[in-house]
N, C-alpha and C positions, 0 to 999 in steps of 0.2 A: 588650567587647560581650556576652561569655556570660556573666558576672557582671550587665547591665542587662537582659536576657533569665529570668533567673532571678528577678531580681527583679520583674517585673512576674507573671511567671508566679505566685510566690509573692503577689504581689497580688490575682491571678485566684482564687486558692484558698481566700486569706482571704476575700472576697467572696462564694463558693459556699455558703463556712457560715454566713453572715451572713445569721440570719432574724430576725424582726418578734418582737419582745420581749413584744406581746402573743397573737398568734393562733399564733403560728409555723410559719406557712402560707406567707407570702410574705418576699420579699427585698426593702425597702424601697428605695426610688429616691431618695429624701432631698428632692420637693417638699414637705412639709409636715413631715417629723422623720426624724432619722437611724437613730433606734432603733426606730421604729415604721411601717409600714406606712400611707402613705395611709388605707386605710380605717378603720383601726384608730385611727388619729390623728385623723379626721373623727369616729367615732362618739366617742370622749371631748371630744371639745371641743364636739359636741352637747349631751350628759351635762352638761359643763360651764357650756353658757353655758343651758341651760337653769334651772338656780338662779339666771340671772342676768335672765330673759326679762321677770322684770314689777318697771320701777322702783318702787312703791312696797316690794317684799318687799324690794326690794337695799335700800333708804331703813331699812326698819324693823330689817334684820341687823345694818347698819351701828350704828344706835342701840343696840343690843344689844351688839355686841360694845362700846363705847366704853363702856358703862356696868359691864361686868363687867370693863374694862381698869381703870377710879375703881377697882373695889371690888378687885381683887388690888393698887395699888400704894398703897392704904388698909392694907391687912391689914401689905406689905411695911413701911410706913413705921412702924404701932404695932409689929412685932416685934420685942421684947426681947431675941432673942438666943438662943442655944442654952446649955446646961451647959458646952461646951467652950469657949464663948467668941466662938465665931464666929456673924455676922449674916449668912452671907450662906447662902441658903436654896437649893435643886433647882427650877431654871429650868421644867423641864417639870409639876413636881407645882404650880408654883405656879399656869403658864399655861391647864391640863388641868383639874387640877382643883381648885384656891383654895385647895389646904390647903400650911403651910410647914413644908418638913422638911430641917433641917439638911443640907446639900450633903457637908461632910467628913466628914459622921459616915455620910452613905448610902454617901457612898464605900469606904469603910473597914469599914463591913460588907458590901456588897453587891458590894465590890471593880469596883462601876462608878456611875456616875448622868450626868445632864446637866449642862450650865455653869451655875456658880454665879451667882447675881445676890443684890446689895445692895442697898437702897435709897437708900444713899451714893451707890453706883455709876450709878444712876439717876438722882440729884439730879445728878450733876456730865455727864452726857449732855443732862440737858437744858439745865442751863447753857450749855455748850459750843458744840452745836448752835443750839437755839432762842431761847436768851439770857431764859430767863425762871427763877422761882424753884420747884422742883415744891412744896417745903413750903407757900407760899403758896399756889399752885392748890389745893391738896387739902384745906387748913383753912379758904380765903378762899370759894372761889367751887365746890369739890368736882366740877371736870372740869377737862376739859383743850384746849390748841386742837386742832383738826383735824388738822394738822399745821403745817410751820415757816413755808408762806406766811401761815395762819390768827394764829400766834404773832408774824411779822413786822404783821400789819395791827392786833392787836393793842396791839404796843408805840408804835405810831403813834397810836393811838385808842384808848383804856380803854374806851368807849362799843358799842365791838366786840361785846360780845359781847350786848348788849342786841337786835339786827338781826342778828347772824350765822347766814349761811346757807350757811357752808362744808362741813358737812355733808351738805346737800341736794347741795349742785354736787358733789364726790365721790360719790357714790351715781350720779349722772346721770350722768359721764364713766365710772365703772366700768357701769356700764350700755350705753353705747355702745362701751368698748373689747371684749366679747365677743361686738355685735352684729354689729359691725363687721368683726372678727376671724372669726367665725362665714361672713359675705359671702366673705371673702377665701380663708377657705380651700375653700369649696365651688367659688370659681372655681378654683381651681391644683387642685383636684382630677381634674376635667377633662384635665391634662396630667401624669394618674398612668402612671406606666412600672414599678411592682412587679410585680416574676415571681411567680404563685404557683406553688407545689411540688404537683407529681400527685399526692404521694403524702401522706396525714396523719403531723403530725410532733407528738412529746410530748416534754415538757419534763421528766421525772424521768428519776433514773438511780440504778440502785444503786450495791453500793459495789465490783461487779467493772466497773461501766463501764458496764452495760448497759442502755438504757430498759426503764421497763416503762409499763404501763397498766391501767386496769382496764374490764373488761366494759361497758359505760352500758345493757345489762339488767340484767343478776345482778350485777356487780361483781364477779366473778373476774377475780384479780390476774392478766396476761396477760405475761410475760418475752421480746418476741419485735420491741423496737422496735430495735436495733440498738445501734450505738453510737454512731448519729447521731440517735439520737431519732424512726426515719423507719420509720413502722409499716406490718409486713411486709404482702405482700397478703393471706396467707390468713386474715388478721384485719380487713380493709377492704370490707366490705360490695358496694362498688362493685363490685370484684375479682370478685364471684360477681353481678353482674349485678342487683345486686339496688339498690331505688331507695327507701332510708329516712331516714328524718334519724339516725341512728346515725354515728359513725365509725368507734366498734370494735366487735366482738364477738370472743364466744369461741364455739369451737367447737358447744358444743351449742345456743346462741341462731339460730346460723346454721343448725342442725340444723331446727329448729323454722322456718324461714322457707326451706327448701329449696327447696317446692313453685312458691315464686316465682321461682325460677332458672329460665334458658333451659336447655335440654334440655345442650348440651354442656357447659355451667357446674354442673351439674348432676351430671353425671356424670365431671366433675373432682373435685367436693368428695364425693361418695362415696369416688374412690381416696385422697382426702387424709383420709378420716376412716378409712378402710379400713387405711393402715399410718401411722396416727397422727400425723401432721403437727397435728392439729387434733382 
């Protein structure tokens, strides 16, 4: 029983520290993300589905990305090969930015890179999966199906692609999955239960443990968030009464915006600037 007791307790405590990955303001309730706070998770999927908002630009990205996908496994297919021998090329330089650079040999100098890809290796995925020839696509007809339902209607009708409008329909259901999605989470937003924290909390730490931050007037480095990242008051504007869009300041900032304190708050931060707290 005091071993089940302990454990839940130690439950409660993991809990406590557990803040919102992006604000770290609040303790996340887990309707919308585990790691992110409701609001926090509502404003990116905004962000998000906003690139998403006018089907023609999704229509036109789409074309875009498929045509720059022909022209890297074009590039992939004519390369030659490296000095050492090997074809198979740095997955992220190829996909980022078109250019092919030996995977082992980035390895082995830069003692890291991304997963290698071949064109072999490519040719035989799309065998596998979609059951079509990529060498042929790329020399016969220089694109590709949409994906493997497009490849399946396809293999059924070579005519396919002369009236193919699986593109369009793609464009149009990712169009509706973020609009749709978008709906959904502004309703369960509604039954948001995130605690937020009284107090402002920051996300660096040095290397004895301790957060710091900096000023958002002057940018003086401020060493005073704890070791829970949870910034003291005499650096919290609020603390002194005072009603800014700031979080933190340092001492002399606050100095300069005294005269807006209430009398007693006022003559708090005098005795704290008086034997140097601030």
């Amino acid at each position: 029983m005091k071993g089940l007791l302990n454990e839940n307790n130690r439950e409660k405590n993991l809990f406590k520290s557990y803040y919102c990955e992006g604000c770290k303001q609040r303790k996340p309730c887990g309707k919308l993300n585990q790691g992110f706070c409701c609001p926090c998770q509502f404003q990116m999927e905004q962000e998000k589905a906003q690139e998403y908002s006018d089907y023609r630009q999704v229509y036109q990205r789409k074309v875009k990305e498929s045509k720059e996908y022909i022209q890297q496994l074009q590039l992939l297919k004519n390369y030659p090969g490296c000095n050492c021998g090997s074809k198979e090329v740095d997955a992220y330089h190829l996909y980022q930015a078109s250019k092919l650079i030996c995977q082992p040999c980035l390895m082995s100098k830069e003692r890291g890179a991304s997963g290698p890809i071949s064109f072999l290796e490519k040719q035989k995925w799309y065998q596998r999966y979609w059951k079509i020839d990529l060498t042929e696509w790329l020399e016969k007809y220089n694109s590709l199906p949409i994906d493997a339902n497009c490849a399946r209607k396809w293999l059924k009708d070579k005519e396919h692609l002369n009236n193919c409008q699986c593109l369009e329909q793609k464009a149009h259901e990712l169009y509706l999955l973020f609009a749709n999605s978008l709906k959904n989470s502004k309703e369960r937003l509604k039954e948001c239960q995130c605690e937020t924290s009284p107090k402002w909390r920051v996300d660096y730490m040095d290397s004895g443990g301790s957060g710091w931050i900096y000023c958002e007037i002057c940018e003086t480095r401020i060493r005073s968030a704890g070791h829970h990242g949870v910034i003291k008051n005499r650096n919290d504007p609020r603390f002194w009464g005072l009603n800014v869009k700031e979080k933190v300041l340092c001492g002399n900032c606050l100095e300069s915006k005294k005269e807006n304190m209430p009398p007693l708050r006022r003559a708090e931060f005098n005795r704290y600037r008086k034997v140097g707290r601030l």
